[in-house]
C-alpha positions in Angstrom: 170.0 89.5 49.1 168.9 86.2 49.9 166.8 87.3 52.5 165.6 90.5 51.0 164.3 87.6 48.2 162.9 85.2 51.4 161.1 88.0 53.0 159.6 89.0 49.5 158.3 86.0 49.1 157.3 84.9 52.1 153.6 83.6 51.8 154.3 81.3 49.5 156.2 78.8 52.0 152.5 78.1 52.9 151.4 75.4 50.6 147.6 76.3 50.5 148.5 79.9 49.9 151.1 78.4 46.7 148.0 76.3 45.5 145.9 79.4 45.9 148.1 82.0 43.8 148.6 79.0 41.0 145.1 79.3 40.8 144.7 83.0 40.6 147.3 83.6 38.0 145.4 81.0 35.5 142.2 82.6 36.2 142.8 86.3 36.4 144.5 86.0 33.2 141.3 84.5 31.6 139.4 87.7 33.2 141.9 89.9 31.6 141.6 88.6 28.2 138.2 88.4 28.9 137.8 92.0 29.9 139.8 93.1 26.9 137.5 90.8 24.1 134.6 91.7 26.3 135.4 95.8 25.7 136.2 94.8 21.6 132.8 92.7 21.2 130.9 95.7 22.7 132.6 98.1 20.2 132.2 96.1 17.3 128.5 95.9 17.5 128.0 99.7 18.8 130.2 101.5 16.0 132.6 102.7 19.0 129.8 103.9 21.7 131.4 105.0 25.1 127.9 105.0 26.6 127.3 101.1 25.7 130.6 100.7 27.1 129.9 102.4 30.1 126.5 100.8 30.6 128.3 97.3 29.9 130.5 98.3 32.9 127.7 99.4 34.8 125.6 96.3 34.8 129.0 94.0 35.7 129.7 96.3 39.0 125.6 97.1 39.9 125.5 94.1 41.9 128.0 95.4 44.1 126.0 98.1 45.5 123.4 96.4 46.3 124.4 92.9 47.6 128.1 93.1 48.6 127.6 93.5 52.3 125.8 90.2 52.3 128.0 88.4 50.2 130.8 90.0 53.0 128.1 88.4 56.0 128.3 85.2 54.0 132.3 85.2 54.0 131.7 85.8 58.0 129.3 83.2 58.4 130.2 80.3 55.9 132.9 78.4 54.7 135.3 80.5 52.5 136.5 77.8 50.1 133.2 76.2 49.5 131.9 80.0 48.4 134.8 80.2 46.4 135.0 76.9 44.5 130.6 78.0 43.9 131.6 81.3 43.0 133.9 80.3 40.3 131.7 77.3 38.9 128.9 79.7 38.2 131.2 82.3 36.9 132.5 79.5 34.8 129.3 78.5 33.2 128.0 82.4 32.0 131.5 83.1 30.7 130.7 79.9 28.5 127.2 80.5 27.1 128.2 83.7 26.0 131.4 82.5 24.3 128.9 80.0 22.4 126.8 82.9 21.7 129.5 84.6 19.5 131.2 81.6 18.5 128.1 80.8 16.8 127.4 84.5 15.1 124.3 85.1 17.8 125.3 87.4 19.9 123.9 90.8 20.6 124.5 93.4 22.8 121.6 92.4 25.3 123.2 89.0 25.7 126.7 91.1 26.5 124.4 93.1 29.2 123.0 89.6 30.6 126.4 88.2 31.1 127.8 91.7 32.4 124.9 92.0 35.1 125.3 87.8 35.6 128.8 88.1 36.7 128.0 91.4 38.5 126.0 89.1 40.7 128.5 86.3 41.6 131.3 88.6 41.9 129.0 90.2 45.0 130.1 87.2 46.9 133.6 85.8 45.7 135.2 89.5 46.4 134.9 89.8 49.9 135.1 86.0 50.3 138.5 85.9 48.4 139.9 88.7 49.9 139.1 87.5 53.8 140.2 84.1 52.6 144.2 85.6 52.0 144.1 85.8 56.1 142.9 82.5 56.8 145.6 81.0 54.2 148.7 82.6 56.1 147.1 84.0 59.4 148.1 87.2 60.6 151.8 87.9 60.4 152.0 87.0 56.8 149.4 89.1 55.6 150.4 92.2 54.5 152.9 90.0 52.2 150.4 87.6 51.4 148.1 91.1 50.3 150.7 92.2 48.4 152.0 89.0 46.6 147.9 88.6 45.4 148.5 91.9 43.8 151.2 91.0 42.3 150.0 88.0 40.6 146.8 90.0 39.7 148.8 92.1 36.9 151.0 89.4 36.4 147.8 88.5 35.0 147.0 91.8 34.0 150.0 92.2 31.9 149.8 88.4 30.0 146.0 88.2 29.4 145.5 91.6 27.3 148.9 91.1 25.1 147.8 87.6 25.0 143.9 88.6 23.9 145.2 91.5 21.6 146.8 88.6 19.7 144.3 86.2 19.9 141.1 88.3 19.0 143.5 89.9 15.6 144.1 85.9 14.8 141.1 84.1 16.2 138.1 86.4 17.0 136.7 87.3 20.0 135.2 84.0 20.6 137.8 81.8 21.1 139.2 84.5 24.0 135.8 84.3 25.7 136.2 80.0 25.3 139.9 80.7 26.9 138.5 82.2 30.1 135.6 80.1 31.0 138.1 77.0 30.7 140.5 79.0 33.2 138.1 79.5 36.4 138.7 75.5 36.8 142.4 76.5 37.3 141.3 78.1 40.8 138.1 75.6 41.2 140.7 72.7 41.2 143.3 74.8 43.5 140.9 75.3 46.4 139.7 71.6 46.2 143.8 70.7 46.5 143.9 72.9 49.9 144.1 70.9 53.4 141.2 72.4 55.3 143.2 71.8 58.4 146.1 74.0 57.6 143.8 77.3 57.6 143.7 80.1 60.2 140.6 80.1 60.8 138.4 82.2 63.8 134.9 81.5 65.0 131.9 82.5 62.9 129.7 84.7 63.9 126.3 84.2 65.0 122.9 85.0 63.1 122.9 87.8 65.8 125.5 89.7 64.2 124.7 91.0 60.8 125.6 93.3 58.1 124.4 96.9 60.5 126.7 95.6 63.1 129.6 95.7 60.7 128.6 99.0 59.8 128.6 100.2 63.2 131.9 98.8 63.7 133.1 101.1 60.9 131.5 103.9 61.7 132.8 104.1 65.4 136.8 103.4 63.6 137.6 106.9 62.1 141.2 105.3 60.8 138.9 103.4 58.6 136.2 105.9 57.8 138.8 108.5 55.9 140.9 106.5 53.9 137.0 104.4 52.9 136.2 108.0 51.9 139.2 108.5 49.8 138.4 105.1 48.1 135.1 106.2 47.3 136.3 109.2 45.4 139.1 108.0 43.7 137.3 104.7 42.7 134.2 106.5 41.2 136.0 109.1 38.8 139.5 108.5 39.1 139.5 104.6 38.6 137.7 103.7 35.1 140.3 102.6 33.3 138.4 99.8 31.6 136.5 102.6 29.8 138.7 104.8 28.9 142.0 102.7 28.0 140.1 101.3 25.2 138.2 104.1 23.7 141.7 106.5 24.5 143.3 103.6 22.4 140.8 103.0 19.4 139.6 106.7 18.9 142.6 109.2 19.5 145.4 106.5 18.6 143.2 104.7 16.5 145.0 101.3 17.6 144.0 97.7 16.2 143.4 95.1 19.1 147.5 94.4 19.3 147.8 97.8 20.4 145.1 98.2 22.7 146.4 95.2 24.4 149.7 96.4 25.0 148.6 100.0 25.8 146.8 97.7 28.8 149.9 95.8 29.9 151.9 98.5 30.1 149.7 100.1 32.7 149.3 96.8 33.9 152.9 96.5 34.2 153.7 99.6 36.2 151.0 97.7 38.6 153.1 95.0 38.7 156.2 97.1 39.8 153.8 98.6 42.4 152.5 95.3 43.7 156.1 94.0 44.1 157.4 97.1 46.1 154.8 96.6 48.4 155.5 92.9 49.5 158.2 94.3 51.7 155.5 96.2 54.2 155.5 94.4 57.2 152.8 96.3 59.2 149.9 98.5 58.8 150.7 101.8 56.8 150.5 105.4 57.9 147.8 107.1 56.9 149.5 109.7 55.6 150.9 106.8 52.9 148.1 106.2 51.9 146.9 110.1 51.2 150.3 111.1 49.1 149.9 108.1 47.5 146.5 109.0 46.5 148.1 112.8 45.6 150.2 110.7 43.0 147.8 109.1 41.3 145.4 112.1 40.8 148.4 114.0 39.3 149.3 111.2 36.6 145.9 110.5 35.4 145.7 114.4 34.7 149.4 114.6 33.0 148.0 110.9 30.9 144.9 112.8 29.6 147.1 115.4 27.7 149.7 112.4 26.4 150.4 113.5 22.5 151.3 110.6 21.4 151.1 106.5 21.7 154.4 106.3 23.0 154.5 109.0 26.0 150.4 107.7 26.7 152.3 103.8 27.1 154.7 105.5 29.6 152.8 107.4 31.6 150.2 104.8 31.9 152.5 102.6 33.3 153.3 105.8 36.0 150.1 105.9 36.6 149.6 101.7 36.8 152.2 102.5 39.7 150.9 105.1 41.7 146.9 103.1 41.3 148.6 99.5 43.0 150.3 101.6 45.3 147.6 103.8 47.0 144.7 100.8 46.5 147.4 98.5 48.6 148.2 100.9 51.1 144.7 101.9 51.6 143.8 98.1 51.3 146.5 97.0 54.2 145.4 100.0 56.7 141.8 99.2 56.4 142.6 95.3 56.6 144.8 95.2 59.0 143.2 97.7 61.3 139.9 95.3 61.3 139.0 93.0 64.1 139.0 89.2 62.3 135.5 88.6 63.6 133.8 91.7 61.2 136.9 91.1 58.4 134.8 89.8 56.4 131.8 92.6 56.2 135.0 95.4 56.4 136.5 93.7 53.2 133.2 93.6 51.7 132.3 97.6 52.5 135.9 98.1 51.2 134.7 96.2 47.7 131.5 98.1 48.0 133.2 100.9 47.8 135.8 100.5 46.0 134.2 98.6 43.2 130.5 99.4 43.5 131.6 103.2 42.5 132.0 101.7 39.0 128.7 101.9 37.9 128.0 105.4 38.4 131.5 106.4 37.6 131.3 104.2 34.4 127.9 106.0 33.4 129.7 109.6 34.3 132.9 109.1 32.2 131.2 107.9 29.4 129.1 110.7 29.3 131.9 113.4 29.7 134.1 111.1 26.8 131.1 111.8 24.4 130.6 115.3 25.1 133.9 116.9 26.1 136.0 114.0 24.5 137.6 111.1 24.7 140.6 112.6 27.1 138.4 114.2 29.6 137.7 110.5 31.1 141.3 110.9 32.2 142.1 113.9 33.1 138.7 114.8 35.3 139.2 111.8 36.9 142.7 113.1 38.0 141.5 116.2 39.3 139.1 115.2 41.2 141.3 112.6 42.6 143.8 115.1 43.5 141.2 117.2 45.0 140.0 114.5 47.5 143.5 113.5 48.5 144.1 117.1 49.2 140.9 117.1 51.8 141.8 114.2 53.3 145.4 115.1 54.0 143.6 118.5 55.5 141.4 116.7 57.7 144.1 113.9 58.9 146.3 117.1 59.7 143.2 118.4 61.7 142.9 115.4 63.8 146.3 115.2 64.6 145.9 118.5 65.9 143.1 118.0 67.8 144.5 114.8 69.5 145.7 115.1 73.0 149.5 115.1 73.5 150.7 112.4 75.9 151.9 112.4 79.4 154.7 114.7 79.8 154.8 116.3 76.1 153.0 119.3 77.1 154.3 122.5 78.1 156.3 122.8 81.6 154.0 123.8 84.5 155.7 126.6 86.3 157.3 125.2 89.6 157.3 121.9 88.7 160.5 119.8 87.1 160.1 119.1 83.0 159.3 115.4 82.6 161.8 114.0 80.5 161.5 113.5 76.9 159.8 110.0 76.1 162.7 108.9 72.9 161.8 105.2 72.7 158.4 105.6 71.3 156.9 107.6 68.4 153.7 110.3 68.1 151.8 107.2 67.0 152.5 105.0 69.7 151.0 106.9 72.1 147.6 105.5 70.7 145.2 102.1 70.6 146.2 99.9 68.1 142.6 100.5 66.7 143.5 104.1 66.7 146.5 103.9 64.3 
């Protein structure tokens, strides 16, 4: 048992990685209630609009598309920490002008868009940066624990921070939430100043000579990264958009107050948590068929969440579905992390994000389309579908290339007149390959 706990838990024997997490807890908690006042604000002043919601969510994750892959060629080139402690500064500040703004009754929805597109912008570069930083805090080995742990303390966040705004916003108003969070980016601004630069695993920067395309070459020519980056894409532009839907699911077919809508939030949040948790054990790179049934999963939750009846069985399967959405991101997270060279880490993490996260804004515009024309459940349950559907072609084309593979020496049939090489019982069908392979 005591092991089983050690093991668990790992990372945080390494002090800058404890400092780190601290940090993370404080602050993604302040982004939580923030996202959750954020999404109340915006359907407050649009009489319960899913498209000014979507277009809200649009704006934030635009920036991603278009300057991610730099911001992951800065993470290659620069100093981590010193991104990060700018990063969060800057992020800082626009969370408090707009808390200002509706503290002081002058806010409108164009200042909501400012501050969406704002943030957007920053989080372009503290993305990839903070999720190439995790290998420079515990190196190698301690990785996929490290990975795991950050998601973990993620919706540890994700669970406190919406109860905690849902209670907040009903006693306080949606100003004082928005105060909270710009306070708490300091939490992780005062964490990364408390690190001993020394004590980090770090590699050589690249040269100028080595840019953005030549990370995109290095993906291109690493099919184990190409199909579970296309699964991402999928799943993260219809099946991932939560933020729009768990409110508007919450307010307009429950027709929740802000208590309720926070807790309908934590408990998908909290079958996260129980997802991040069971994946601190991993020691090594998953399969990739891992991370295709765990995608499989997900798909058929969201659909069976779309058709919930009531509160109640919507609270329990979102928390199913919070499961199955941890588990697939980390496994697909770990394969295409730990199956990168260090030296392109950086522009791999940051095509993951882009992909991953710069989805959002079309998906955001999509599902709040479909929500206002084919209702409010069909943000769930086409984005399950679909999601099932593109974990079905991948696990048809992984099959295919396991086919198509050439067997190893002496697996093949017997050539007439010539002794059977024995069976090879000490290695596995994947050992046979590169590292870079599997």
């Amino acid at each position: 048992m005591v092991k089983t706990f050690t093991a668990a838990f790992g990372s945080l024997s390494v002090r800058n990685f404890r400092l780190f997490a601290a940090g993370q807890v404080v602050s993604v908690a302040g982004t939580w209630m923030m996202v959750v006042a954020q999404d109340w604000l915006v359907l407050d002043l649009t009489g319960d609009s899913g498209t000014a919601l979507g277009t809200v969510t649009a704006l934030q994750f635009a920036p991603l598309l278009l300057l991610t892959l730099y911001g992951g060629r800065l993470a290659d080139r620069y100093d981590k920490r010193r991104l990060l402690v700018t990063a969060n500064l800057v992020s800082g500040a626009l969370a408090l002008l707009l808390s200002l703004l509706v503290l002081a009754g002058e806010v409108r929805l164009w200042h909501v868009f400012l501050f969406a597109l704002g943030l957007g912008i920053v989080n372009a570069v503290e993305v990839p940066t903070r999720m190439s930083f995790v290998s420079e805090l515990v190196g190698g080995e301690l990785l996929p624990n490290a990975s795991a742990l950050s998601a973990a303390y993620f919706n540890v966040a994700r669970v406190v921070g919406p109860a905690l705004a849902g209670l907040l916003i009903t006693g306080f108003g949606t100003g004082q939430v928005m105060l909270l969070n710009a306070a708490s980016y300091l939490a992780t601004v005062v964490a990364l100043r408390m690190m001993r630069p020394g004590e980090l695993h770090r590699g050589a920067r690249n040269g100028a000579r080595s840019g953005v395309v030549d990370g995109l070459r290095y993906v291109r020519s690493r099919p184990d990264l190409t199909l579970p980056m296309a699964l991402i894409a999928v799943i993260g532009l219809f099946g991932m958009n939560f933020q729009l839907t768990l409110p508007l699911i919450a307010k307009t077919v429950f027709h929740s107050d802000a208590v309720s809508f926070g807790l309908l939030t934590t408990a998908f949040a909290a079958g996260s948590l129980l997802a991040a948790f069971a994946t601190t054990a991993r020691r090594g790179r998953p399969s990739s068929g891992t991370v295709t049934v765990s995608a499989l999963a997900f798909g058929l939750l969201e659909t069976v969440t779309g058709w919930a009846p009531t509160y109640t069985v919507a609270a329990v399967l979102l928390a199913l579905t919070g499961f199955a959405t941890i588990y697939f991101a980390q496994a697909a997270n770990h394969r295409i992390q730990l199956g990168s060279d260090p030296q392109y880490r950086g522009r791999v993490m940051a095509l993951y994000t882009l992909i991953f996260q710069g989805s959002t804004p079309i998906g955001a515009v999509l599902v709040g389309w479909l929500t206002e024309h084919l209702g409010v459940r069909s943000g769930l349950y086409v984005g399950g579908l679909v999601s099932l559907a593109a974990a079905a072609v991948a696990l048809a084309v992984e099959r295919a290339r396991n086919r198509a593979r050439p067997l190893p020496a002496g697996t093949g049939p017997p050539v007439p007149g010539r002794p059977a090489a024995p069976p090879n019982r000490s290695a596995s069908h994947e050992e046979v390959y590169t590292p870079e392979e599997r």
